[in-house]
N, C-alpha and C positions, 0 to 999 in steps of 0.2 A: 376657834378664835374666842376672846374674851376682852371684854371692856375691862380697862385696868382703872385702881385709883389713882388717880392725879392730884400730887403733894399740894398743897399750897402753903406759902408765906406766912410764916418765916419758919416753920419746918425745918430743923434742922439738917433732913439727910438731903435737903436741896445745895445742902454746902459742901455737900463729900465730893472731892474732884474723884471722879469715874476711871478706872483701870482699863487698860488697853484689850481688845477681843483677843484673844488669842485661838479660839476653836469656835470652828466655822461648823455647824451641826445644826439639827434641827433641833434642838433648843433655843437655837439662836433665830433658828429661821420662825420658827414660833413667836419671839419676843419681837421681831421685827411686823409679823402679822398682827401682833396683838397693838404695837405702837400706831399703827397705821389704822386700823379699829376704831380704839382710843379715841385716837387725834380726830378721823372723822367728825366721831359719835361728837366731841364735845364740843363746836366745832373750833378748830381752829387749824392751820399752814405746816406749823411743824411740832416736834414733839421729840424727846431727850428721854432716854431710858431711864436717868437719874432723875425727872419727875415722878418716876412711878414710881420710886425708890430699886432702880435695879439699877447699880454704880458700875457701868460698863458704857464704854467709849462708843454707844449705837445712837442717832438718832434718824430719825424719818420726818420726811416733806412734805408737800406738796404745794407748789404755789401757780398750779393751772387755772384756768378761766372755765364760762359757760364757753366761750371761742375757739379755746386750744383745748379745752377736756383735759382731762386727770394727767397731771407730769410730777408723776414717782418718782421721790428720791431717798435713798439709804447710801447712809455714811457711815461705815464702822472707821474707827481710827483716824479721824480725819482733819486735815492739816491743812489751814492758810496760808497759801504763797502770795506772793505779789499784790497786796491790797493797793489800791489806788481811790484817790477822789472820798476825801471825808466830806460828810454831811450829813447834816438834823435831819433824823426821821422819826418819824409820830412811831410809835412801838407799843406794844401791849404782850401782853402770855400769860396761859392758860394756869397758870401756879403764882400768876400775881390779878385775880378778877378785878373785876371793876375798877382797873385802872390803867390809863395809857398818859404818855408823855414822850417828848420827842430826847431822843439819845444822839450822839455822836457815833457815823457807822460807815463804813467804807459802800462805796456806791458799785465799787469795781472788784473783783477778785477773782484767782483759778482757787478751785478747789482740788486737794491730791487727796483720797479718799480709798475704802474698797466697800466693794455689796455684799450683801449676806452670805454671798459665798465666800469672798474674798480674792475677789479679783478688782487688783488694782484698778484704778482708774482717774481722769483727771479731767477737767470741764473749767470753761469759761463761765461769770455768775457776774450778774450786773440787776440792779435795782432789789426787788423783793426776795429772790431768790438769795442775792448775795446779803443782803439780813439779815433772812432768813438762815442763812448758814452759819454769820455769825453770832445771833440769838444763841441758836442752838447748841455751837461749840461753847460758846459761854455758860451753859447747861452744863456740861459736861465737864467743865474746869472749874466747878463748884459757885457760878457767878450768877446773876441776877441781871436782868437790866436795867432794873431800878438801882443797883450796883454803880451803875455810868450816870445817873443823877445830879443834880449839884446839893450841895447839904440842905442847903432850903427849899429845893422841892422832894428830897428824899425826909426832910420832916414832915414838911405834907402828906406825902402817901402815909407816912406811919401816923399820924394823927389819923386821917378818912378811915385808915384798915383800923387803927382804936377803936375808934367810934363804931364802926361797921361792926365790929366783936362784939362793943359793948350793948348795942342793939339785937344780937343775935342770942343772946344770955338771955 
């Protein structure tokens, strides 16, 4: 396994919407162990192949507790059915640091999805999880979450990350 780079903002290949898996191999199953690595090491819940700059339809979860322990999830190809129940959630990721703000985000959804192997699959997602699924699909559809902003706080963030730059120079 290996720690991968994680893009950050405004990096361009975080804009390439991601191609669909089509071969299920241990390359793949590789980039699924290395996303889950990653995501650990840096830390954070979930994690989009197209942050690492690998523009394929994969990303990885997890939004278990010290209470429930580790709840792994992989999603190659994976599709939002039935959203329900919008609301303001506080949001952050790991290709946008040191910043969070609250987004527009369905609270309810199934997920239709397959795993590294690619065996279909389909799941009820509700709170962090279901987010967390939409974050991530929005990864993969070339999208940001500072994307769902309003224009005067997505000025904000680009003014703080200015200045964060211009301090790091």
């Amino acid at each position: 396994m290996a720690l991968l780079t994680i893009l950050h903002d405004p990096d361009p290949r975080l804009r390439i919407k991601a191609k669909p898996v089509a071969s299920f191999d241990a390359k793949l199953k590789r980039l699924v162990e290395d996303l889950f690595e990653t995501m650990y090491d840096a830390p954070g819940v979930g994690l989009a192949a197209t942050q690492v700059a690998v523009p394929l339809r994969v990303a990885v979860m997890d939004c278990g507790s010290d209470e429930t322990g580790p709840q792994k999830l992989v999603m190659v190809n994976p599709q939002i059915l039935e959203p329900a129940d919008r609301q303001e959630m506080e949001e952050g990721c790991l290709s946008v640091p040191d910043y969070k703000d609250k987004v527009p985000r369905f609270n309810r959804l199934r997920l239709k999805a397959l795993d590294e192997h690619g065996k279909p699959y389909e799941l009820e997602a509700e709170g962090l999880l279901a987010q967390a699924i939409q974050h991530e699909i929005d990864h993969l559809d070339g999208k940001l979450y500072i994307d769902l902003l309003s224009s005067l706080k997505r000025e904000r963030y680009k003014k703080k990350r200015a200045k964060a730059e211009k301090h790091a120079a």
